[in-house]
N, C-alpha and C positions, 0 to 999 in steps of 0.2 A: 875114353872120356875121363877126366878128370874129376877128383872129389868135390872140387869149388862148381865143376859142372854141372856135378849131382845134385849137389844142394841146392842149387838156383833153379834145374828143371822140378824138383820134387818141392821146393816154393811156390812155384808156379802153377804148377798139380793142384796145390792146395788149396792156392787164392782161385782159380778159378772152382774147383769143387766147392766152397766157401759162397760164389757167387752165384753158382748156380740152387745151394741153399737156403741162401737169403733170398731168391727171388720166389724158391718152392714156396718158403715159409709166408712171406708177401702176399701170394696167390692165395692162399689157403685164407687168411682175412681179409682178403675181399670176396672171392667164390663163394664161400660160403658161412659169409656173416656180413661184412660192407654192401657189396652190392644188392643181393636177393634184401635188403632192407634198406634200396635207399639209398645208405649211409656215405659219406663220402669222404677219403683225407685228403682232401685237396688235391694240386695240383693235376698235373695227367692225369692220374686216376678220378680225379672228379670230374674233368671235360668227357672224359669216356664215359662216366655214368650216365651224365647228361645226354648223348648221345645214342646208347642205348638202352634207354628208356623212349627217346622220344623218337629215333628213328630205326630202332631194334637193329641194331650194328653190333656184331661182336665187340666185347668192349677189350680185350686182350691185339685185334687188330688193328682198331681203334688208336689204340695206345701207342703202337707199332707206327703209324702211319704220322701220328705228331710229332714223335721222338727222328722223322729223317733230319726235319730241318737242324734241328740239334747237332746233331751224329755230322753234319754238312759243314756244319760251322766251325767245330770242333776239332774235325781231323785234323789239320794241324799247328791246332795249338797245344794238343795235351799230349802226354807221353803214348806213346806208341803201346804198350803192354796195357798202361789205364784204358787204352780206347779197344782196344782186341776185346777185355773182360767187360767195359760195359759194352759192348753190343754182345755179346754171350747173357750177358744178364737180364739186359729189353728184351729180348729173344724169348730168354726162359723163362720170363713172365711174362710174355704174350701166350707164350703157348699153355702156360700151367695156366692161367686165367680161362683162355677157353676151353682147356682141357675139364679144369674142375668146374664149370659153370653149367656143365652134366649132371654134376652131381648133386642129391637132393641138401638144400639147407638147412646147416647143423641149430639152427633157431629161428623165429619167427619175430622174436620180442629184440623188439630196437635198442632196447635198453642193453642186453644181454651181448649182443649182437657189437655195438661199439664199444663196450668193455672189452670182450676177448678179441675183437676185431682191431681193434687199436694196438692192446696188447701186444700181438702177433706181428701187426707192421713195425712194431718198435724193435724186438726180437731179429726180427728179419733184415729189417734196415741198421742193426748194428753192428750184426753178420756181415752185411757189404761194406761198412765201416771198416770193421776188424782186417778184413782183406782186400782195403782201399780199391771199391768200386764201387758201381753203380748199377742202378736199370732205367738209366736217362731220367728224363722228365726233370724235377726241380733239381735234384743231385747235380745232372750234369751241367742244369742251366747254373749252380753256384760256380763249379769249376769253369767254366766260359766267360762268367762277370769277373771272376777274380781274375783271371787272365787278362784280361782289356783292360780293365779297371781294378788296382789293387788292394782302393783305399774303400771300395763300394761295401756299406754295410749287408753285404747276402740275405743272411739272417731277416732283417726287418722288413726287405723286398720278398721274398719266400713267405715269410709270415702275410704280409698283405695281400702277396698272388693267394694264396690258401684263401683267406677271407674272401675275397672276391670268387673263388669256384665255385665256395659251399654258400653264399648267397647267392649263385647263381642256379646250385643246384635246388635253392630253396623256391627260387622263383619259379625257373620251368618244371619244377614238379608238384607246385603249391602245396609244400608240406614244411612250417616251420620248425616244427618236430625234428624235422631233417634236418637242419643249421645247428639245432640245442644238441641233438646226438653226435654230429658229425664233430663236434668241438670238443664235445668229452672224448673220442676216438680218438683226433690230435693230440688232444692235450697230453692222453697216457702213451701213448706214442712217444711224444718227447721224453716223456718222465723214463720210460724201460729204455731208449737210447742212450739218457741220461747214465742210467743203474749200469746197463751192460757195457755203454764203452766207455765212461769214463771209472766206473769199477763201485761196487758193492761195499767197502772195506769203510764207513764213514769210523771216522775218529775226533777227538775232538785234539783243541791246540790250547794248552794253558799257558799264559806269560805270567810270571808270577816277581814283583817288586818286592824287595824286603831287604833289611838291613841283617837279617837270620841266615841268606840265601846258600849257603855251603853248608848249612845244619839242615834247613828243608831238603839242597838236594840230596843228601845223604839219606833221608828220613824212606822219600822216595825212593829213591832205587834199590834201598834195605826191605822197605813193606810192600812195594807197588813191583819192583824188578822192571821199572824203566829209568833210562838216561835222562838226563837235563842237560843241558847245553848254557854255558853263561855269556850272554851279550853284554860286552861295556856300556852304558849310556849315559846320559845328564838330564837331572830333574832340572827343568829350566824355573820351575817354583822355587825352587832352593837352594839352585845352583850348587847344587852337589851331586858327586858322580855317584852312578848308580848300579847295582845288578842285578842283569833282569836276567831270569829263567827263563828258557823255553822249554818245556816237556809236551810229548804227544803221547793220550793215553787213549785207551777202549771206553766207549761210552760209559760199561757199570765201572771203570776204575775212577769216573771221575769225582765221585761223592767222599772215596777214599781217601784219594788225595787233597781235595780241602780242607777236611778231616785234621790231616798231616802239617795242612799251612795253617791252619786256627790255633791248632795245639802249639805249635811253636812261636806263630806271631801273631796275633789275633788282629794288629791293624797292619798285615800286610795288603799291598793290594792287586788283587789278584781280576787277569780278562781269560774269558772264556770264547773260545772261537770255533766254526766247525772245518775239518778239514774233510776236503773229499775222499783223498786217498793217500795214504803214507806206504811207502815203499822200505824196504829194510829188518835189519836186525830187530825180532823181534814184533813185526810186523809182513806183511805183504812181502815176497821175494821173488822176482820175475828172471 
C-alpha cells in the first residue's frame, strides 16, 4: 500500500468517525433536552416530534423512514463517499436517538432545555460540516436542490421548511411555548455553526486614507507589530490620487491604533469593518 493510500484511508477513518460524532452529539440534544420538552429544530427532527407525540413512534425510526425517499433521490447525484457517510450518519442518529430516549432527562425547564439543546445541534451539525456530511433530512435535501437547481436560494427554502415544522409542531401539540422555544434553539444553532465552522478568530479590518500614510504605517508596525498593505486609489471628490491602508488587527489593538492615526493626522479618515476570520502571519495558521 502506498503512502498517498494511507493518507486517503486514514481521511476517510476520520470523516466517517467525525460523522458518527456529529450525529452522537445531535442525539444527545434532542434525547435529552429537544424532545423530552417538546422542543423542536425543524426540519426531520421536528416531523418526528410531531409524530411521536401524537402517535408514540419512535422518533430515531421515524426519522430513518423519511430520510428513504431522500437517500432514493440522491444516489446518483452526489459523490459516492458523500453518500456512504450520510447514510452512516442517518443511521447513527437513528439509533443514538432511540438509543438515548432511555435515558432519564437532563432538565425539565424549556427554557434550559433549548439553550443547551440548540447549542449541541450546532456543535454537532458543524462536526458533519467539518467532515462534509450529513444525517439527511435538510442537509441532504440542500445537496439535492443544488444539484438540479444551481441558482436555488437553499438557505431561504430550509429557513421556511423550518418555520413551517415548528408551527406545525405548535399546532398539533397546542403549546405556543413550543414555537417561541423552539426558535431560540435554531437560532443558537445557527450562531455555534456560525463560531465552529466558519472559525472563532473575529478581527477587525481598518482602511485608513491619509496624506501621512507611510508615517502611520510605520507608527503601526513599530507600536501594534502589524503589517499594512497600501492600495492605489482616487478620491473622485478631489480627483487626486490616493493611499489607502489596509491593516487587520485583534479587537483590543483597535483603540491603539486610532490612537496612532489621531496622533499623526487628526483629519485622517479612517473605516472600521469586522472580519470573520484572518488566516496568516501573525494571525490564524492552518
Amino acid at each position: 500500500m502506498s503512502g498517498k493510500e494511507k493518507i486517503q484511508i486514514k481521511k476517510i477513518m476520520i470523516e466517517v468517525l467525525g460523522t458518527i460524532l456529529g450525529a452522537f452529539v445531535i442525539a444527545v440534544a434532542v434525547s435529552l433536552f429537544l424532545l423530552p420538552n417538546k422542543l423542536s429544530s425543524g426540519g426531520v427532527a421536528g416531523i418526528a416530534t410531531i409524530t411521536y407525540y401524537l402517535l408514540n413512534l419512535p422518533m430515531g425510526i421515524t426519522m430513518l423512514i423519511i430520510n428513504i425517499p431522500l437517500f432514493l433521490m440522491s444516489i446518483l447525484k452526489i459523490g459516492k463517499t458523500f453518500f456512504v457517510k450520510s447514510i452512516i450518519g442517518t443511521v447513527s442518529l437513528s439509533l443514538f436517538i432511540d438509543i438515548l430516549d432511555k435515558v432519564t432527562p437532563l432538565t425539565s425547564d424549556k427554557f434550559l432545555a433549548c439553550i443547551y439543546g440548540g447549542i449541541l445541534m450546532g456543535v454537532g451539525t458543524a462536526i458533519l460540516l467539518k467532515v462534509n456530511s450529513s444525517t439527511g433530512g435538510t442537509d441532504l435535501f440542500s445537496y439535492i436542490a443544488k444539484i438540479y437547481k444551481p441558482t436555488i436560494k437553499v438557505g431561504e427554502i430550509i429557513f421556511l421548511i423550518d418555520i413551517a415544522i415548528v408551527t406545525l409542531n405548535m399546532i398539533f401539540l397546542g403549546e405556543i411555548e413550543i414555537g417561541l422555544y423552539s426558535a431560540i434553539a435554531i437560532y443558537l444553532m445557527g450562531k455555534i455553526i456560525d463560531i465552529l465552522f466558519e472559525g472563532i478568530y473575529f478581527t477587525k479590518l481598518i482602511y485608513i486614507v491619509s496624506d501621512k500614510a507611510e508615517e502611520i504605517a510605520k507608527e503601526i508596525g513599530k507600536q501594534i507589530g502589524r503589517g499594512t498593505t497600501g492600495i492605489y486609489g482616487k478620491g473622485m471628490y478631489t480627483n487626486s490620487d490616493k493611499l489607502i491602508l489596509m491593516c487587520a488587527v485583534t479587537r483590543k489593538d483597535v483603540g491603539h491604533t486610532i490612537q496612532i492615526i489621531r496622533k499623526i493626522d487628526k483629519k485622517g479618515f479612517v473605516i472600521i469593518t469586522n472580519s470573520r476570520e484572518v488566516l496568516g502571519l501573525g494571525f490564524k495558521n492552518e
